[in-house]
Biotite code that builds the C-alpha atoms (Angstrom):
import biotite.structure as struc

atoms = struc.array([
    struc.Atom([13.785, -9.862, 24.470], chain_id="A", res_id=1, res_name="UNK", atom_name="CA", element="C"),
    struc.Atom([10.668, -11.264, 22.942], chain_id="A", res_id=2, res_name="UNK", atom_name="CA", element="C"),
    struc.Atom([10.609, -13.591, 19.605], chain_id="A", res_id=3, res_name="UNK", atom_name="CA", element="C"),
    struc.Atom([9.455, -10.253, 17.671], chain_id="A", res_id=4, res_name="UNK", atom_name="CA", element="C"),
    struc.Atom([12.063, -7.760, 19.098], chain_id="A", res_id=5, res_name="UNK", atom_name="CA", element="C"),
    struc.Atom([14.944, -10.498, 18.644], chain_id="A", res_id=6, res_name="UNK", atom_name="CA", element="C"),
    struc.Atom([13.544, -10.734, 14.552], chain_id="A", res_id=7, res_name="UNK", atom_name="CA", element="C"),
    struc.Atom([13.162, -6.931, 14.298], chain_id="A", res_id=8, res_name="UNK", atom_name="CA", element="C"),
    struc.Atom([17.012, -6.510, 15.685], chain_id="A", res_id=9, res_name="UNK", atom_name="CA", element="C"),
    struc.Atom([18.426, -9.389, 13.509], chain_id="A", res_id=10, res_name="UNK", atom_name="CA", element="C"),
    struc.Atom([16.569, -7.353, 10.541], chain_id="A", res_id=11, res_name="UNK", atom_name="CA", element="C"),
    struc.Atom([17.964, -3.919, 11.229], chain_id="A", res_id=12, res_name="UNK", atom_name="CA", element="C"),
    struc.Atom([21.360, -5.088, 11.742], chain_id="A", res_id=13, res_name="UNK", atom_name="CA", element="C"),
    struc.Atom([21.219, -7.089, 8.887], chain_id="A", res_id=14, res_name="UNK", atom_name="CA", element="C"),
    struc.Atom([20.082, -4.483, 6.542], chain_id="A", res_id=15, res_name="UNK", atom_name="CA", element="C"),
    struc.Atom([23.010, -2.036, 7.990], chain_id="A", res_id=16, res_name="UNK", atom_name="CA", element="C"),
    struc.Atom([25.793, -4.643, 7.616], chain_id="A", res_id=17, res_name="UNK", atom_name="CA", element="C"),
    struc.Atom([24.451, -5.522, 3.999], chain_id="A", res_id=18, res_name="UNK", atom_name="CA", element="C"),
    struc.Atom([24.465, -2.045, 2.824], chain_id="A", res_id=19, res_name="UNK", atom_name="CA", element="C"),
    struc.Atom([28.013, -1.249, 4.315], chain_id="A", res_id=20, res_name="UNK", atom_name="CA", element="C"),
    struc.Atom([29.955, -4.415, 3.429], chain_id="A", res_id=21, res_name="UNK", atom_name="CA", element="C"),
    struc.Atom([27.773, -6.263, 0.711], chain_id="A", res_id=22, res_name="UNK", atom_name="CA", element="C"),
    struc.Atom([25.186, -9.305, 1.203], chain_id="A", res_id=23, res_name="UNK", atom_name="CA", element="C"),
    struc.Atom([28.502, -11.306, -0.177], chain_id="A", res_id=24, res_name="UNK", atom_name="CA", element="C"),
    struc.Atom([30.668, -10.429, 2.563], chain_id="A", res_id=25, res_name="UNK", atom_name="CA", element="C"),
    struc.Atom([28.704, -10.098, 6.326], chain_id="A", res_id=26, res_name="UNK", atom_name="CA", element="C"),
    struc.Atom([28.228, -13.511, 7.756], chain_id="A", res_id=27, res_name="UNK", atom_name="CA", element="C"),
    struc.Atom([25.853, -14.439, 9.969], chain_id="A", res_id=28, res_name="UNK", atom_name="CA", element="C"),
    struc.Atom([27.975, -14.633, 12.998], chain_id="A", res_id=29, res_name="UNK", atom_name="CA", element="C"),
    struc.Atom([28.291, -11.354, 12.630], chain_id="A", res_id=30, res_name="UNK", atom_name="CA", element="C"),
    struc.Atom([24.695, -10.018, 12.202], chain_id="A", res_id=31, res_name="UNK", atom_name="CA", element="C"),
    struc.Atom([24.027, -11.959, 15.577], chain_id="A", res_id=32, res_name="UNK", atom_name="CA", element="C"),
    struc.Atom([26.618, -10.664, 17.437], chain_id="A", res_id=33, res_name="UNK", atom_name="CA", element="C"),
    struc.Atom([25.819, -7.377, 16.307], chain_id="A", res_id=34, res_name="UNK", atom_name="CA", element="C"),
    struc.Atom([22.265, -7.754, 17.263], chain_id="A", res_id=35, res_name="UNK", atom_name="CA", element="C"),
    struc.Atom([22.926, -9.084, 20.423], chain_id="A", res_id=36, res_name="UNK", atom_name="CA", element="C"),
    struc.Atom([21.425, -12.726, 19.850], chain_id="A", res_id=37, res_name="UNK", atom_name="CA", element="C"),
    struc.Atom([22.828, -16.247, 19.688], chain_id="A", res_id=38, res_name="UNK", atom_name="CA", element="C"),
    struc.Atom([23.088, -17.340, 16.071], chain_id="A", res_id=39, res_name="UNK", atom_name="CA", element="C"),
    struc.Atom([21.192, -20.444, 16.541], chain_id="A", res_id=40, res_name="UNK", atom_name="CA", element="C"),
    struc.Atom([18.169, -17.680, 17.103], chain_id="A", res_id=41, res_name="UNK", atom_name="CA", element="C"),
    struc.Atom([18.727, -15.673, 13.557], chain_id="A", res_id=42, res_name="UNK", atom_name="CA", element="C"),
    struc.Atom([18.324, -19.459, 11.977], chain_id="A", res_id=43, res_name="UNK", atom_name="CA", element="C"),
    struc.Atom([15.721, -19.902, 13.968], chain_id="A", res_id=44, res_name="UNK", atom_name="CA", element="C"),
    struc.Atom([14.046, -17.241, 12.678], chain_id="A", res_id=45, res_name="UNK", atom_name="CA", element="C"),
    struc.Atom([14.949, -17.026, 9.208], chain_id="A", res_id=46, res_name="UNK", atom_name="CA", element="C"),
    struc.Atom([16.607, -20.260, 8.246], chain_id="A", res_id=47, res_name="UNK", atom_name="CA", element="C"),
    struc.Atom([19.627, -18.622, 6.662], chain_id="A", res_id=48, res_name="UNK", atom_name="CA", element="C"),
    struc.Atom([21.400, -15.588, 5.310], chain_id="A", res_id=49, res_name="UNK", atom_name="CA", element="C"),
    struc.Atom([19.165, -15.743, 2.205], chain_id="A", res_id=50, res_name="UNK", atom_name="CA", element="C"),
    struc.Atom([16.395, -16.223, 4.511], chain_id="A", res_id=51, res_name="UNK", atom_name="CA", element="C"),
    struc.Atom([16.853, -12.540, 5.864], chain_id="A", res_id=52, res_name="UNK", atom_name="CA", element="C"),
    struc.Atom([17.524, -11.267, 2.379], chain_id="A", res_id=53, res_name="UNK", atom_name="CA", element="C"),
    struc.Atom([14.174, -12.575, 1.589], chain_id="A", res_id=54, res_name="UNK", atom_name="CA", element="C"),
    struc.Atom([12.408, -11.231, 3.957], chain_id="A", res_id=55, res_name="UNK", atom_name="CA", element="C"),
    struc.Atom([13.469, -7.742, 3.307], chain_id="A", res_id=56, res_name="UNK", atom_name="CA", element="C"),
    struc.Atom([12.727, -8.071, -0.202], chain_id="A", res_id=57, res_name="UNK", atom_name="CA", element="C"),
    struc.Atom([9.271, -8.828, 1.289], chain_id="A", res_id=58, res_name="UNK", atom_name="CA", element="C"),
    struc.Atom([8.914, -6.193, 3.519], chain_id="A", res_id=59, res_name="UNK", atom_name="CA", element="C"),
    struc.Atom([10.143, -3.598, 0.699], chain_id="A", res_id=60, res_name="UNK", atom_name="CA", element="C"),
    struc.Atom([7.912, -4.534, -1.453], chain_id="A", res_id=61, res_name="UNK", atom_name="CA", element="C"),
    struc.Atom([4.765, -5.215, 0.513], chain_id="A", res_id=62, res_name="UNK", atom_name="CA", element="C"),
    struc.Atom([4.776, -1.346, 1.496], chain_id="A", res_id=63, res_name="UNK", atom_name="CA", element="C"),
    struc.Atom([5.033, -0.573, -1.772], chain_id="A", res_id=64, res_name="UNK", atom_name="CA", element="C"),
    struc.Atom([2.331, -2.322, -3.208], chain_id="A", res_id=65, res_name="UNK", atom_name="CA", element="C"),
    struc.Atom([-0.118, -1.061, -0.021], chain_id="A", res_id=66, res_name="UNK", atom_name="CA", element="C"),
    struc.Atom([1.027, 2.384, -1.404], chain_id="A", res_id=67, res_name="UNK", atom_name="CA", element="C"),
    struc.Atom([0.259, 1.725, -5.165], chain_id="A", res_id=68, res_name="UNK", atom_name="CA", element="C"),
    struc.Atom([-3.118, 0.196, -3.915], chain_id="A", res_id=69, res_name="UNK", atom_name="CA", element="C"),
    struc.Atom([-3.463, 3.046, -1.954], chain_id="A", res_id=70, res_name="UNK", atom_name="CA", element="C"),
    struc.Atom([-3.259, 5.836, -4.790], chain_id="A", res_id=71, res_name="UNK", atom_name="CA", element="C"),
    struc.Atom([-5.627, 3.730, -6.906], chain_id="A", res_id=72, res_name="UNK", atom_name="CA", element="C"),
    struc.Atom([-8.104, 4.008, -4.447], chain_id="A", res_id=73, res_name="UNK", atom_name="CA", element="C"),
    struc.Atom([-8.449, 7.819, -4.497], chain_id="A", res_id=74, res_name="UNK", atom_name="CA", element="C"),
    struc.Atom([-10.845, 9.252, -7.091], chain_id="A", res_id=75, res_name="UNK", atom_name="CA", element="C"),
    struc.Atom([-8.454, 10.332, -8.911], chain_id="A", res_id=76, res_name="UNK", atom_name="CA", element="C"),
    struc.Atom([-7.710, 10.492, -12.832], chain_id="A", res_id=77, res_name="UNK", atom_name="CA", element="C"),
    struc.Atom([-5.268, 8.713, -14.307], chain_id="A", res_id=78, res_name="UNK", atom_name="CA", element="C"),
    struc.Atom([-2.827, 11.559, -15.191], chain_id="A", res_id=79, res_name="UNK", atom_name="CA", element="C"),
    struc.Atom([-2.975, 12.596, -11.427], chain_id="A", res_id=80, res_name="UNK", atom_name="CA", element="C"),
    struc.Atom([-2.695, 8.699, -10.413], chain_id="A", res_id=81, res_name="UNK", atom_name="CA", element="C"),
    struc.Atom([0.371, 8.054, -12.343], chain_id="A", res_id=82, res_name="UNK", atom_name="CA", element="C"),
    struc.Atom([1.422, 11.833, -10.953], chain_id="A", res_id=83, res_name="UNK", atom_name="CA", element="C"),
    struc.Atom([1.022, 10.203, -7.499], chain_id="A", res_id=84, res_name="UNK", atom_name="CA", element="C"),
    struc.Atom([2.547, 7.288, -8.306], chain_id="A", res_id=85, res_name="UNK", atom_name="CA", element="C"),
    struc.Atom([6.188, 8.369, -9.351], chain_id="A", res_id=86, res_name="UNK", atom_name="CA", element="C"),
    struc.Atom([5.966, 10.527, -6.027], chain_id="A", res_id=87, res_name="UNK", atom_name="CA", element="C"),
    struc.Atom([5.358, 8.192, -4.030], chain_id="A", res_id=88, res_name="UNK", atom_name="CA", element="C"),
    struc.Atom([8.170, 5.617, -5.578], chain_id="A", res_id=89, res_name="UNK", atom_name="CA", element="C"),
    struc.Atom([10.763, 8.275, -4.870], chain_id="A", res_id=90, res_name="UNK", atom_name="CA", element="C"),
    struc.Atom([9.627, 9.082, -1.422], chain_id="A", res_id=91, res_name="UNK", atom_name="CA", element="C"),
    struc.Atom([9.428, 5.087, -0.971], chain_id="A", res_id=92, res_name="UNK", atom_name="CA", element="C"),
    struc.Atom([12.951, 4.812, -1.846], chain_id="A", res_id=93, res_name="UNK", atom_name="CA", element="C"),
    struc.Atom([14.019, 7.743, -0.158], chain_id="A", res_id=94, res_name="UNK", atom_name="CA", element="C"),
    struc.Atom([12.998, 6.232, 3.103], chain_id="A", res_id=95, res_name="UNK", atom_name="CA", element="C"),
    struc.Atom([14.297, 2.770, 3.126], chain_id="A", res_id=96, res_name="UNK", atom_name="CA", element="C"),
    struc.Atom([17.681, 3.524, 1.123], chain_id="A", res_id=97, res_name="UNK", atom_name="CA", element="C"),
    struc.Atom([19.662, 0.968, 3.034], chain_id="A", res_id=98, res_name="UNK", atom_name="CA", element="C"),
    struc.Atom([16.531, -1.790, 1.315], chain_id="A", res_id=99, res_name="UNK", atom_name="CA", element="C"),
    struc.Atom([16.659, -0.577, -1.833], chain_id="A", res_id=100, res_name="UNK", atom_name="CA", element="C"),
    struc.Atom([20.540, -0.363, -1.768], chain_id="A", res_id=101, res_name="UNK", atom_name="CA", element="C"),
    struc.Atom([20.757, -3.724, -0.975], chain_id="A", res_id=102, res_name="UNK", atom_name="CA", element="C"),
    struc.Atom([17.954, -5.168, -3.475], chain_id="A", res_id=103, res_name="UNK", atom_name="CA", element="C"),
    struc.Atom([19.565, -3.543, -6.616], chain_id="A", res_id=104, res_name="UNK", atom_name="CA", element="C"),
    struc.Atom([23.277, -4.047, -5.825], chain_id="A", res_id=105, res_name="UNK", atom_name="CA", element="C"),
    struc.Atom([23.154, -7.332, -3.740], chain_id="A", res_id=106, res_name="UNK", atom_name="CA", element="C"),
    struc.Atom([20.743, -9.723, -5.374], chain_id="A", res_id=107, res_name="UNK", atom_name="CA", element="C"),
    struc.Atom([22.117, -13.093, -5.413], chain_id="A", res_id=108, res_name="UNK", atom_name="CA", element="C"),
    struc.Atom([22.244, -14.712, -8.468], chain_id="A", res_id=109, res_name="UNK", atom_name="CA", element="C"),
    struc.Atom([20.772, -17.822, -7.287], chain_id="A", res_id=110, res_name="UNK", atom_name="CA", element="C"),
    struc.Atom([17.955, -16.410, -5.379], chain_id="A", res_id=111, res_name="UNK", atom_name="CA", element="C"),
    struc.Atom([16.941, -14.872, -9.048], chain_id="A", res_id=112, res_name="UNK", atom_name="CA", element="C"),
    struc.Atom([17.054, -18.368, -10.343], chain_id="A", res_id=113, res_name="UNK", atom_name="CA", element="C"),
    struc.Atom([15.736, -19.958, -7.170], chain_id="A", res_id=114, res_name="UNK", atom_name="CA", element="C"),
    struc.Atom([12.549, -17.537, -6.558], chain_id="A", res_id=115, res_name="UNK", atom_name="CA", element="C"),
    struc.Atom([11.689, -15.559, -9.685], chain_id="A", res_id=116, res_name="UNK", atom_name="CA", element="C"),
    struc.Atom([10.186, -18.527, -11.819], chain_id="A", res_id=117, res_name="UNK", atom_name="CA", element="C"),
    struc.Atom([6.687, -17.656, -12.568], chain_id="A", res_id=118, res_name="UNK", atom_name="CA", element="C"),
    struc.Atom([4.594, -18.142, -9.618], chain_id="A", res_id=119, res_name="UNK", atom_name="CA", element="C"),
    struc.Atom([6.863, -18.148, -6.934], chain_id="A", res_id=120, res_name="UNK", atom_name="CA", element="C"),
    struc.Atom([6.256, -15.525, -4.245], chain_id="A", res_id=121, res_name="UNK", atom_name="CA", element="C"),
    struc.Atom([8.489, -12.568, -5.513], chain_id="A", res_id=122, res_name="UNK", atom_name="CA", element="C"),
    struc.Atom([7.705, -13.167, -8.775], chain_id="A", res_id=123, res_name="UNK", atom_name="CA", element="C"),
    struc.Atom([4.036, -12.430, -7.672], chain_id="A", res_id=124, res_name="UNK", atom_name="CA", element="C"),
    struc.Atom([5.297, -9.128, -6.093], chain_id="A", res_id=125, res_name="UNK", atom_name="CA", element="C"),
    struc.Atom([6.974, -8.660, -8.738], chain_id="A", res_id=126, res_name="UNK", atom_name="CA", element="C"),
    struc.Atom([3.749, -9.159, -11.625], chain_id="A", res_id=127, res_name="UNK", atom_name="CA", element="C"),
    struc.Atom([1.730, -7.310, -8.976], chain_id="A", res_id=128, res_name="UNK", atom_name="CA", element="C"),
    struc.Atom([3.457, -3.804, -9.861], chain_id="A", res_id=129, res_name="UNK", atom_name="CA", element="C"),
    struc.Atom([3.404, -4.589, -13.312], chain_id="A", res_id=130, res_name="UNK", atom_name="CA", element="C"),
    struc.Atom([-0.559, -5.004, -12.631], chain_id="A", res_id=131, res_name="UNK", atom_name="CA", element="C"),
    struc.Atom([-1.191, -1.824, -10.523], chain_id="A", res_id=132, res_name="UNK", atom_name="CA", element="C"),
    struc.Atom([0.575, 0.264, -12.885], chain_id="A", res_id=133, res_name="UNK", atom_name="CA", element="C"),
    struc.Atom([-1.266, -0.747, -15.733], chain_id="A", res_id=134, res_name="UNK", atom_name="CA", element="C"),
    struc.Atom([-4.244, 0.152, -13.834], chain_id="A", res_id=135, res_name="UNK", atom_name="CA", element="C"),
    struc.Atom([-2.847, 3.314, -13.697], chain_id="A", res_id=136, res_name="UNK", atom_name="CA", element="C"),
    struc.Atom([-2.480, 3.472, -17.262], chain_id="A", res_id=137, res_name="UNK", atom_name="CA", element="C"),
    struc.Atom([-5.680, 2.219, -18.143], chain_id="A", res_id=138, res_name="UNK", atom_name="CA", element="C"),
    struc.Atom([-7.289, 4.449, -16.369], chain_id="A", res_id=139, res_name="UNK", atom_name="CA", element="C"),
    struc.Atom([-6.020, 7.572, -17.526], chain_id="A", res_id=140, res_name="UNK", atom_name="CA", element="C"),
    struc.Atom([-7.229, 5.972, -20.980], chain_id="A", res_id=141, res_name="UNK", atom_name="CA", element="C"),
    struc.Atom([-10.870, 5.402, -19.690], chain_id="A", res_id=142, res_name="UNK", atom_name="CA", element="C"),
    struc.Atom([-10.997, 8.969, -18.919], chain_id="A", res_id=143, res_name="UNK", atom_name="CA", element="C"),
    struc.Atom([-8.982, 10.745, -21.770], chain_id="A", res_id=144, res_name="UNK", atom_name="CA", element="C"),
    struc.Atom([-5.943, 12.342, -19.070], chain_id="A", res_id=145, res_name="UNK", atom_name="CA", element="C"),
    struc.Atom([-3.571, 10.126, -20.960], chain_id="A", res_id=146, res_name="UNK", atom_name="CA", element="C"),
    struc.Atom([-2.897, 8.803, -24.231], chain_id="A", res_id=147, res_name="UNK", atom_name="CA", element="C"),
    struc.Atom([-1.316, 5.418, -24.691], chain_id="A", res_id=148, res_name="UNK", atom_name="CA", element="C"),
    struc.Atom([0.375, 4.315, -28.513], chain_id="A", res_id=149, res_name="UNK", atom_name="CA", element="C"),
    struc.Atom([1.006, 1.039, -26.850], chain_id="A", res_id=150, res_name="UNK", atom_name="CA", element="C"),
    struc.Atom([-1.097, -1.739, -24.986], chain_id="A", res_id=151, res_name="UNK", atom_name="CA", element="C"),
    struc.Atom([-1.493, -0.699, -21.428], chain_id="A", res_id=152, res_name="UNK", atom_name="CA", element="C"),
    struc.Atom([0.703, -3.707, -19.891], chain_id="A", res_id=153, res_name="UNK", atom_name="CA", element="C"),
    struc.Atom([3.552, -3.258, -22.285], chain_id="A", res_id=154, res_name="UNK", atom_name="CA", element="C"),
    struc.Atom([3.841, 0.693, -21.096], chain_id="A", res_id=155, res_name="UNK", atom_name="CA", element="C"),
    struc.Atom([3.454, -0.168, -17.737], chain_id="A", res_id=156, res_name="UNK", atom_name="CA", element="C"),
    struc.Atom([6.330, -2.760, -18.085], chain_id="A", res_id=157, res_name="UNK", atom_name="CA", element="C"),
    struc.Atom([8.316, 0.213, -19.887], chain_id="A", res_id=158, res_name="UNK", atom_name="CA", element="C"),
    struc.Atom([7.428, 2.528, -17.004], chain_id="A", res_id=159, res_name="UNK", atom_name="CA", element="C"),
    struc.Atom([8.960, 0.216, -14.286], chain_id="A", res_id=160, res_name="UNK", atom_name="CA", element="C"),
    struc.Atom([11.784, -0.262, -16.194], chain_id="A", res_id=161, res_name="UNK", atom_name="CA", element="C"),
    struc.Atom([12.529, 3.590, -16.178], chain_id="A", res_id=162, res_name="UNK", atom_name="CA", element="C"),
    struc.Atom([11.666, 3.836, -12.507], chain_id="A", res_id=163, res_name="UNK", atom_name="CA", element="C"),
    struc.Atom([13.886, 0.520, -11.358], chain_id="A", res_id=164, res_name="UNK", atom_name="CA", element="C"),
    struc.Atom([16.582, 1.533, -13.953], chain_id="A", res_id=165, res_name="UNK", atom_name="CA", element="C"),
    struc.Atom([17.000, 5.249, -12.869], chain_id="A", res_id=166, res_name="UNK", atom_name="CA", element="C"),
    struc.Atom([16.567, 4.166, -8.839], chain_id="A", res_id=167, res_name="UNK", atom_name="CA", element="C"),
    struc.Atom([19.637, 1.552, -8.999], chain_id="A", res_id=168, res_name="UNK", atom_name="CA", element="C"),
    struc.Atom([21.996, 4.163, -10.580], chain_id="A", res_id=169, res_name="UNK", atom_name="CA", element="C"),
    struc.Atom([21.452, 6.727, -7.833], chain_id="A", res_id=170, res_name="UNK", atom_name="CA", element="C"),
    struc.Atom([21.909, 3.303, -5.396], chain_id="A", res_id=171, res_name="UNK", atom_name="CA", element="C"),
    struc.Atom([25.400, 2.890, -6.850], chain_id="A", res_id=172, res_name="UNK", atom_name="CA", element="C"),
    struc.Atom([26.271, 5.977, -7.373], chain_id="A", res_id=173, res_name="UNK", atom_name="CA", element="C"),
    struc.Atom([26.025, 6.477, -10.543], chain_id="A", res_id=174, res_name="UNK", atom_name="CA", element="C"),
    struc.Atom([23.811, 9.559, -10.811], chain_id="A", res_id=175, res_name="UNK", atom_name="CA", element="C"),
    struc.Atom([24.234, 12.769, -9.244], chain_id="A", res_id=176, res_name="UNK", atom_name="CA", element="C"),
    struc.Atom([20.930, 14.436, -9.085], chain_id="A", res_id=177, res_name="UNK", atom_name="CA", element="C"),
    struc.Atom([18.945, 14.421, -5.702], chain_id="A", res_id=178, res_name="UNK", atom_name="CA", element="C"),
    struc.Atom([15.919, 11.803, -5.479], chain_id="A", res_id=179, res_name="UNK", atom_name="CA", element="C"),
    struc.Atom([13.833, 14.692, -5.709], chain_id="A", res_id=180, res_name="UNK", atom_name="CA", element="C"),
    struc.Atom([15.319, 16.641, -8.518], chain_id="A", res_id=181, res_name="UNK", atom_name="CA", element="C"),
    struc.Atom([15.208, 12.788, -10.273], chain_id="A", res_id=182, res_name="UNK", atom_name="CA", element="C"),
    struc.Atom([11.113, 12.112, -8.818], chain_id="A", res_id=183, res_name="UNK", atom_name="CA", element="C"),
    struc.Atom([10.598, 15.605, -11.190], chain_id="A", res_id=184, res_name="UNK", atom_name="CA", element="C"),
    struc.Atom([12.674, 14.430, -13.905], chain_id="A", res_id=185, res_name="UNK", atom_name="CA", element="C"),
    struc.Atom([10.959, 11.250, -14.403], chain_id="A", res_id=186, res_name="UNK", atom_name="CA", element="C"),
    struc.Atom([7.287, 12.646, -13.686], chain_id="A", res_id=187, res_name="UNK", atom_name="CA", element="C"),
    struc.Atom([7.606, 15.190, -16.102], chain_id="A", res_id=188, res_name="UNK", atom_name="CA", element="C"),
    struc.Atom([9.135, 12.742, -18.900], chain_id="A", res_id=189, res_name="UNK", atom_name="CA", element="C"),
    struc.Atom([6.070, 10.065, -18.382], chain_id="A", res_id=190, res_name="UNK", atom_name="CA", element="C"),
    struc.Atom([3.683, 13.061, -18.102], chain_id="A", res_id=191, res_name="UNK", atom_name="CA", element="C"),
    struc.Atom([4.626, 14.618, -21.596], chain_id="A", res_id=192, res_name="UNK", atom_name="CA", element="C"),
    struc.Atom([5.258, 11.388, -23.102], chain_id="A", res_id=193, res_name="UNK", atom_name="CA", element="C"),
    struc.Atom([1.572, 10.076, -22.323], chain_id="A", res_id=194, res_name="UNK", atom_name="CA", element="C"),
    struc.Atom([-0.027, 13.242, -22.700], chain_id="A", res_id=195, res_name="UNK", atom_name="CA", element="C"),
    struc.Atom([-3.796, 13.843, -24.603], chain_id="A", res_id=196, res_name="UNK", atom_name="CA", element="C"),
    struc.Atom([-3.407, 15.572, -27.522], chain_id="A", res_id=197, res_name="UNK", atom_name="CA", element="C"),
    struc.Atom([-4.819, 19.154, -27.269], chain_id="A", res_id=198, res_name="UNK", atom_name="CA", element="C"),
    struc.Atom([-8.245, 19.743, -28.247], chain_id="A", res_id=199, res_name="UNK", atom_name="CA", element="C"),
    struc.Atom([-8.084, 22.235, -31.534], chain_id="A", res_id=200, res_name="UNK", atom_name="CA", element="C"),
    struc.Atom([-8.519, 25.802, -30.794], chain_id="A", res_id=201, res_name="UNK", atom_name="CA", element="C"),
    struc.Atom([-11.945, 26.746, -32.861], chain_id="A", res_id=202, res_name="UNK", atom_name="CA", element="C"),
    struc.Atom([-11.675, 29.356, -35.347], chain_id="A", res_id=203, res_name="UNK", atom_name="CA", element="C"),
    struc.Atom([-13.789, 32.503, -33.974], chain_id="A", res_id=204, res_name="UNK", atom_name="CA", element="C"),
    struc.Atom([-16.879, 32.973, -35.182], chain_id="A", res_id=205, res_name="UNK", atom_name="CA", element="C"),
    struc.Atom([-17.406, 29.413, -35.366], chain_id="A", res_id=206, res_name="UNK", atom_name="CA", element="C"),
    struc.Atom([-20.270, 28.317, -33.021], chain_id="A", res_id=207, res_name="UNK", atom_name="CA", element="C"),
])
């Protein structure tokens, strides 16, 4: 088994023992035995438990910044942009559920401490959505498809908020709708609550 197969198994079976037992309670014994490697190799490769944790935080949310960046570089406006984007976070999520199960259930307290001060890696990730969707935003202002009543980085802050808050209920549970049913819910609430005003119908007659 080469160095990148052994990493790619410790990784899968690590994300499918944190999901079914909790980050708290699989060991790393057991992730190596499970992925058939020695568990001298999983340190190896990722220095620790948290080590692995990290790295699928990574991996998460590297694809979904390349699909942010990705939606911001169609010519699109900024009402079909942010129209893309909460489609694409629930399709995101819908295909890496054991990740985002993980993430917003299992986060250890002291990795929040450890690696979320400003300017730490994840933090970047982090400040980099909070970026791209105010691009979003400001973009549909440039071009009049949406209206914003408050500064572009504060509603994009408010906007991740509603995504990360409704996407760790349905992760534990706590909300019945399908991720699709909830991808609609959530498009059309952002949609109507940033829409442009309606241009006033002219009186006929008038030129």
């Amino acid at each position: 088994m080469s160095n990148t197969a052994r990493s790619r198994a410790i990784l899968a079976t690590a994300s499918r023992l944190f999901a079914a037992k909790g980050y708290s309670n699989a060991t790393t014994s057991e992730i190596a035995r499970e992925a058939g490697v020695a568990e001298g190799t999983l340190y190896h490769h990722f220095g620790s438990k948290d080590g692995i944790f990290l790295k699928l935080f990574d991996q998460t949310m590297e694809g979904y910044l390349a699909g942010i960046e990705g939606l911001l570089a169609e010519e699109t406006t900024g009402r079909e942009t942010l129209t893309a984007l909460v489609r694409f976070h629930f399709r995101h999520v819908s295909g890496r559920r054991e990740h985002y199960l993980i993430l917003l259930r299992d986060f250890p307290v002291h990795l929040t401490v450890e690696r979320f001060a400003r300017g730490r890696p994840q933090r970047q990730k982090l400040d980099r959505i909070t970026e791209l969707f105010s691009r979003v935003l400001a973009r549909g202002k440039a071009d009049g498809s949406l209206r914003l009543r408050f500064p572009a980085r504060d509603t994009a802050e408010a906007l991740r908020g509603s995504l990360y808050g409704t996407t760790r209920l349905k992760m534990l549970g706590l909300v019945r709708a399908p991720l699709p049913r909830l991808a609609a819910m959530v498009e059309a609430h952002w949609l109507q609550a940033l829409a442009s005003p309606r241009e006033p119908k002219r009186a006929r007659g008038q030129g």
